[in-house]
N, C-alpha and C positions, 0 to 999 in steps of 0.2 A: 174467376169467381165474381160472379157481379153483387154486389154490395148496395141496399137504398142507404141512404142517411138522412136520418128527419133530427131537425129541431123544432119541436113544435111549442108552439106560444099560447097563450092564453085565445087570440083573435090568430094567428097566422101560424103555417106550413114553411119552415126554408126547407128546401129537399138537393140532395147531391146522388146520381148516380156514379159509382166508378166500379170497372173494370180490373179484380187485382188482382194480380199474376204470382207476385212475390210481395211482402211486406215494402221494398222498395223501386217495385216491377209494376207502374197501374197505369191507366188512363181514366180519362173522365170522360163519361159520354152524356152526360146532360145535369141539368139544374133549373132551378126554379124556385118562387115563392107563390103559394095561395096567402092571399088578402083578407083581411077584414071579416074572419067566420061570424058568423054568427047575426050580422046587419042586413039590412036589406039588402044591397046587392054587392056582393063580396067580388073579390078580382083574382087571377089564374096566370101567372106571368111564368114559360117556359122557354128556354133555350135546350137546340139539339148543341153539342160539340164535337161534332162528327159530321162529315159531307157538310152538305149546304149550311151549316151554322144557323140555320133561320130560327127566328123567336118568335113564339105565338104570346099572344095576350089578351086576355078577352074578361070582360066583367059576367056576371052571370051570380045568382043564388048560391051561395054558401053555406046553408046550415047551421051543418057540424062538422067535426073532423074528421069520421067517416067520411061523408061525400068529400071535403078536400081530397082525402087521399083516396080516395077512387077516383077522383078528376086525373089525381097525375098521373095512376097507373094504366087509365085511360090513353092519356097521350104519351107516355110510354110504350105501348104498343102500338099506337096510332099507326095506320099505313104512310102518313105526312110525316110527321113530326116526332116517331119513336124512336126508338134506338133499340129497343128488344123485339123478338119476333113473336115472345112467348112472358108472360107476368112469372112461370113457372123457371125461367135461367135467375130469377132473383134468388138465390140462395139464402142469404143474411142480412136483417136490416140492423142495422144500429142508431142508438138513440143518444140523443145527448139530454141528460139529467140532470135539473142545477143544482140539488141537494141529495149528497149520499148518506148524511151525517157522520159519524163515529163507524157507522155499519163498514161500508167499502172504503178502501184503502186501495183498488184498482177494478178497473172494467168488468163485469160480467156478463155471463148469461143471463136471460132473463126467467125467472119460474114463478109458480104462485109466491115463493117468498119473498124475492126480490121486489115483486108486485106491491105487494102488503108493507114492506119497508119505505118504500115510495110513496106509499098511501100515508102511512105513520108521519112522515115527514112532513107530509102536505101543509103542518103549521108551521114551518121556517122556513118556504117559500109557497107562496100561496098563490102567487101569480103565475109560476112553473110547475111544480110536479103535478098537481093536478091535469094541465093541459099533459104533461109527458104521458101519464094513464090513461088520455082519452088517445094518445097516437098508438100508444104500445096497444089497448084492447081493437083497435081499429085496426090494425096490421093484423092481432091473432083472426080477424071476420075476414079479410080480404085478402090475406096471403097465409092461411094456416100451414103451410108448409113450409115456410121461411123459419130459420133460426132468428130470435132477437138478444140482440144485445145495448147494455146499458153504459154507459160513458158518464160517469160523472164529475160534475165541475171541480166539486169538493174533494175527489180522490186524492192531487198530485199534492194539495197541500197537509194530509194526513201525517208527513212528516215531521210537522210544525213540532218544536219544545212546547212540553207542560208550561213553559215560564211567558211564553208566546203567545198558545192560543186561549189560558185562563183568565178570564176577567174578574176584578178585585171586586168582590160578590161571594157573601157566605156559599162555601162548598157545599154547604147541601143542598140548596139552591142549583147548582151544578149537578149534582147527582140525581137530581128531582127531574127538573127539565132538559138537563142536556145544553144548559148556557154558555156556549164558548164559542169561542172564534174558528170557525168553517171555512171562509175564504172562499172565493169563485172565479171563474176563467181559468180553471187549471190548467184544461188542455190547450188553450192558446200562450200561456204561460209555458208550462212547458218545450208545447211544439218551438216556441221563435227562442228562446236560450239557447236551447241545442242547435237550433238554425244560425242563431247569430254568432255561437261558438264554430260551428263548421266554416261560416263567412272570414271569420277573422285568427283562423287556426289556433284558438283555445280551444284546450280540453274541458270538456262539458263537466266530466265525472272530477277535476282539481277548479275550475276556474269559481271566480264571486261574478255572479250576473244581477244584475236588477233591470228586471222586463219593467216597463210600460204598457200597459193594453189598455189606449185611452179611445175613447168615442162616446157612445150615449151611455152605455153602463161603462165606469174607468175602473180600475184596478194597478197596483203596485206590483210586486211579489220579489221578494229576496230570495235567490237561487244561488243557496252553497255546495260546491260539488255534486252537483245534478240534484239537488233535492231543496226546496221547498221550505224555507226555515222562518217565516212571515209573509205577511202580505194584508192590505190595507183594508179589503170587504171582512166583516167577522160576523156573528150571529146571524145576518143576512146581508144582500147585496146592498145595504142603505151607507153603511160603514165607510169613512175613508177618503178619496178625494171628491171632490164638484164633480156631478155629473149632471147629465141633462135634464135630467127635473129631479134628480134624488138631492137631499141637501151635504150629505156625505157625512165628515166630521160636526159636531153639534154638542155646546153645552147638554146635558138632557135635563136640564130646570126647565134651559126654554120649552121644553114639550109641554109639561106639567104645566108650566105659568099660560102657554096656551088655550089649553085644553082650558082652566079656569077664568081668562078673559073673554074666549072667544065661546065656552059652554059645546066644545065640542067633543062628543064619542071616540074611544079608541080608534075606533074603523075611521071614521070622519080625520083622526090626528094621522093616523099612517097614511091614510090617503093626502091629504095634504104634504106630508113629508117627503114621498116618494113621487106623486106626480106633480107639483106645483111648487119647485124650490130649484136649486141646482142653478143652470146655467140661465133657467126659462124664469125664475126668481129673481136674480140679478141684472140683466136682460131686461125680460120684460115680452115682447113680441114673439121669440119663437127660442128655442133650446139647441138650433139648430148653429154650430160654429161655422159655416160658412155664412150664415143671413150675419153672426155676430163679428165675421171679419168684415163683411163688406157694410155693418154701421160704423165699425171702427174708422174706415179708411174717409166717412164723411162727420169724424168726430166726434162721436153718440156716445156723450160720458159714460153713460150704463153697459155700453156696448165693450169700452175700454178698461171698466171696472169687472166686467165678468169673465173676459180675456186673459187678463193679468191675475187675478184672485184661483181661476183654474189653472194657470201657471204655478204660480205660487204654491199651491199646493202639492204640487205635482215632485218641485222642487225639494220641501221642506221632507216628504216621504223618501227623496233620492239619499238625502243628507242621513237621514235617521236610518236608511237600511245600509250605508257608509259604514256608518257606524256600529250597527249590528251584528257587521259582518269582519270589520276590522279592515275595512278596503273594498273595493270592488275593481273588475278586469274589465266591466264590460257594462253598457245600458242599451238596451233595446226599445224601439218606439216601435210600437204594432198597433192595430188599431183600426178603427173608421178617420179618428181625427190625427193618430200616430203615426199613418202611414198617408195620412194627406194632407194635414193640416200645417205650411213649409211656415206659418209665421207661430203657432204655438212651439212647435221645434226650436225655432230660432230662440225665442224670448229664454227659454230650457236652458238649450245647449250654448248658450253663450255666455248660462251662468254659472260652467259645471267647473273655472278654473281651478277649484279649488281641490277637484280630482285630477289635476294636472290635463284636461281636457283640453284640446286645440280641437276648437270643431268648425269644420268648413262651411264656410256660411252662404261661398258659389253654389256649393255643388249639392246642399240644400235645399235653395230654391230651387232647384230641377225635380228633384225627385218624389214622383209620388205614387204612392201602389207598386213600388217595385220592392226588392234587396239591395240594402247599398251600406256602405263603409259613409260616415260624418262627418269622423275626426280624421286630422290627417295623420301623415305617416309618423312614427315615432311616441305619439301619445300615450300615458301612463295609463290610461284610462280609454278604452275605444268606446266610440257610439254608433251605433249601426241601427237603420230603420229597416223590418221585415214582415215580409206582408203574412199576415197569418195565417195558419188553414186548419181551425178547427174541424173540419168536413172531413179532411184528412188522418186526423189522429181518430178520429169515430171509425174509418174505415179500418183502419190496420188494427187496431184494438178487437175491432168486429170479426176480421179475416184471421188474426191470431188464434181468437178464441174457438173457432168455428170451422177454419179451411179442414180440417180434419174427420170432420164430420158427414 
């Protein structure tokens, strides 16, 4: 059964084709991202995974998210660079959606209500489900024969305690709006616990896990007995550790005393908070922890200060879900910078003794974008870095729902 996968963004297309046979029977026959929709001249970046491997790439006029996604169904069947013979073998696309609210508690089908629920949301992520509605009605114009389906970020943590995900704010206030903590990255959350429990022979369904999914959006998430019992994003993805230009954790005086020095709009405050703070705040130059490791290594007090403070943070969430959980078996780093970043690792895992952690600190610096075991043998506490595959859990979710169809 061939499977598309979009996550679609405000400006960009990531897309995953795979091939699934069984829930744990699949191949991947291609990937890609569309660029920049919506600018002058947007960009098309495609890998085959199949035969010649060869990658196209090419700049060209972007629009909208219709045309992206005709560009890829394009080179999907392309005579060069497709891997389908037919747009008609796509059977089911699934989508990744950042905000399910209260509504889902797991993946569905998609229908005009699910639609409408997605729409409803659109003011607790504003910069995602919108875009999710322009892929999802852009698939029903150019593959109306495709089943869709919806993967939401906020599903896996629907398990969260009342005592968890309520914030100290009159309840009716809560019953009004819907104010509590949603949490995001479920599925990469998910996927790498169970991965890191298969790595290190814990049982997923008894073990205490605390994932990592650190990169340009970061996230914590406490995983008791397979399920989801906190995690650091709440109300929206702003919540929680330093990220790349979000501010994360924040008095919220200082908003208000902003907003009154500097005479700035709501939209002006959030925009500030989300794009122009985080790592890009403390820094300065770029948001990016590779530019901020290699100021580090010529000194760049700013550079050492936003290294160590996302550390830090990172830390103080490890301790607090320790504690929440009454122990932890297990830490996993996933991620863009979790799974590549060998010196924010180190600075972590070197501070975990208090989990009785021995983490290897050779075999460390080797490892990067793979699956690999941290700590060494005997450890009270394991840490294991796993590379994620939200792509993957949209597919099985998608072919679950649907192979039967």
């Amino acid at each position: 059964m061939i499977i598309l996968v979009l996550n679609c963004g405000s400006s960009s297309i990531k897309y995953k084709v795979l091939d699934m046979k069984a829930e744990k029977d699949y191949s991947i026959l291609a990937q890609g991202i569309v660029e920049r929709i919506g600018l002058e001249m947007g960009g098309l970046t495609h890998k085959r995974l199949i035969g010649d491997k060869e990658k196209y790439k090419k700049e060209l006029p972007i629009p909208n998210h219709t045309v992206g996604i005709q560009g890829v169904l394009n080179l999907l069947t392309d005579e060069k660079w497709g891997v389908l013979e037919s747009l008609s073998q796509i059977k089911a696309v699934g989508h990744r959606v950042a905000q399910g609210g209260k509504y889902y508690k797991e993946s569905v089908e998609i229908d005009e209500g699910v639609k409408n629920n997605i729409r409803k949301l659109a003011g607790l992520a504003p910069l995602h489900n919108p875009a999710h509605l322009l892929g999802i009605d852009a698939v029903e114009k150019l593959l109306p024969h495709a089943h869709q389906v919806a993967v939401f970020d906020t599903a896996f943590h629907q398990t969260m305690p009342e005592h968890a995900y309520m914030y100290a704010i009159p309840v009716e206030l809560y019953e009004k709006y819907d104010i509590r903590r949603y949490g995001f990255h479920g599925t990469s959350h998910k996927f790498v616990a169970r991965k890191g429990c298969e790595l290190t022979g814990l049982d997923f369904n008894k073990a205490k896990v605390i994932t990592c999914h650190l990169g340009n959006g970061s996230s914590i998430t406490a995983v008791d007995g397979g399920k989801s019992i906190d995690t650091s994003m709440g109300f929206t993805p702003l919540e929680g550790l330093i990220m790349g230009t979000r501010t994360g954790d924040i008095d919220p005086s200082i908003v208000t005393f902003l907003q009154e020095k500097e005479g700035w709009t709501a939209t002006q405050t959030n925009d500030f908070l989300n794009k122009k703070c985080g790592l890009l705040g403390l820094y300065g130059p770029s948001s990016d922890c590779r530019d901020i490791e290699n100021a580090v290594t010529q000194g760049d007090k700013r550079a050492i200060l936003a290294q160590h403070a996302f550390a830090y943070r990172v830390l103080k969430y490890i301790g607090a879900y320790t504690a929440a959980m009454n122990g932890a078996d297990l830490i996993v780093f996933t991620g863009g910078i979790g799974e590549n970043d060998t010196v924010i690792r180190h600075i972590i895992g070197t501070r975990l003794g208090f989990l009785g952690v021995s983490f290897d600190q050779e075999k460390n610096k080797t490892v990067r974008g793979e699956n690999a075991i941290l700590s060494t043998n005997g450890t009270r506490t394991q840490v294991v870095v796993i590379s994620t595959d939200e792509e993957l859990v949209i597919a099985t979710d998608t072919f679950n729902l649907t192979n039967h169809k």
